[in-house]
Residue, then its C-alpha position, 0 to 999 in steps of 0.5 A: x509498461x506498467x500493467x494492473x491486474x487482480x491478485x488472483x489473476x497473476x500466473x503462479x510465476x509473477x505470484x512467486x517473484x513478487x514473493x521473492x523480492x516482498x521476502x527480501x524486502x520485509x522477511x527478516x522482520x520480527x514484526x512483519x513475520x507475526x502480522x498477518x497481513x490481508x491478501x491484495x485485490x490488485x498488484x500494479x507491477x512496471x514491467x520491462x521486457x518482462x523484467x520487474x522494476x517496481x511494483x505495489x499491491x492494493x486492498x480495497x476495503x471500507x475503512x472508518x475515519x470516526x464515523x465516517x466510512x471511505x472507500x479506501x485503496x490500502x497501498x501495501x510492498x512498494x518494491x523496486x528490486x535493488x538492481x532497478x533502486x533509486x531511478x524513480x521506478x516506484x515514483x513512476x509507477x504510483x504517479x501513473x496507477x493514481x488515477x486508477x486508484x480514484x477513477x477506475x476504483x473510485x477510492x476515497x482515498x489512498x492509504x498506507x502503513x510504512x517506516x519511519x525511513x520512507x515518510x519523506x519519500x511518500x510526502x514529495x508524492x504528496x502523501x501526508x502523514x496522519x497523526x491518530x490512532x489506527x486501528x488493525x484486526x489481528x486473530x487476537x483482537x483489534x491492534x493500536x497499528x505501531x507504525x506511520x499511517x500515510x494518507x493521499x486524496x485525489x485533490x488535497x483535502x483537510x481530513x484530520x480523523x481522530x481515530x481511523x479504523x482498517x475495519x480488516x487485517x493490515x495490509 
């Protein structure tokens, strides 16, 4: 079962337990430990038997591709927890949630910020990799983001920004 729910609605159990599995996933990092990082809006979470199998967090926020503003779901901690890793839990569950994404959120687009490791995985979903700068709010200023910026329409469309702006903090 895969349930949707806003951030600031999750009993402070579930809020601990994604936690957990976001420290084990990204906690050791010296990059991830100096970002700050926006707080989610929503949190998609593949439930069994109370169990979690997967889960992703989601920001909605205006951003600026050149000087175009879209209405953007920013995709954050796709985690399955390693017991559940590598039986397609965080394919189902993006597959599922995506009309979520454009039809109840009426988003423009997907986005999301990942490792070098997971582009192939986001591409067999049909995410495709934006090749310009993108732009972050840090407390410092705005940031040249260092890593890969992934992008997914409802229907494929030929959108190749030259610069993208998260107008807010990284997510």
């Amino acid at each position: 079962m895969i349930e949707i729910k806003r951030y600031n609605e999750l009993s402070s159990e579930i809020k601990q337990q994604l936690d957990f599995y976001i420290q084990a996933a990204f906690g050791k990092s010296r990059f991830v430990q100096k970002t700050k990082w926006a707080i989610p809006h929503w949190n998609i979470i593949h439930f069994s038997n109370r169990e979690i199998f997967s889960f992703y967090n989601v920001v909605e926020r205006s951003v600026r591709f050149d000087n175009l503003f879209l209405k953007v779901a920013g995709i954050n901690s796709v985690i399955t927890p390693e017991k559940h890793s590598g039986k397609g839990f965080a394919t189902h569950t993006l597959q599922q949630t995506k009309d979520f994404l454009f039809n109840d959120l009426n988003c423009d687009a997907g986005l999301l910020l990942c490792a070098d490791s997971l582009v192939s995985f986001y591409e067999r979903l049909n995410w495709r990799k934006v090749v310009c700068p993108v732009y972050v709010d840090q407390p410092d200023g705005k940031l040249l983001w260092p890593a890969n910026t992934m992008i997914l329409f409802k229907e494929p469309e030929e959108v190749n920004p030259t610069e993208i702006d998260l107008n807010g903090l990284p997510w």
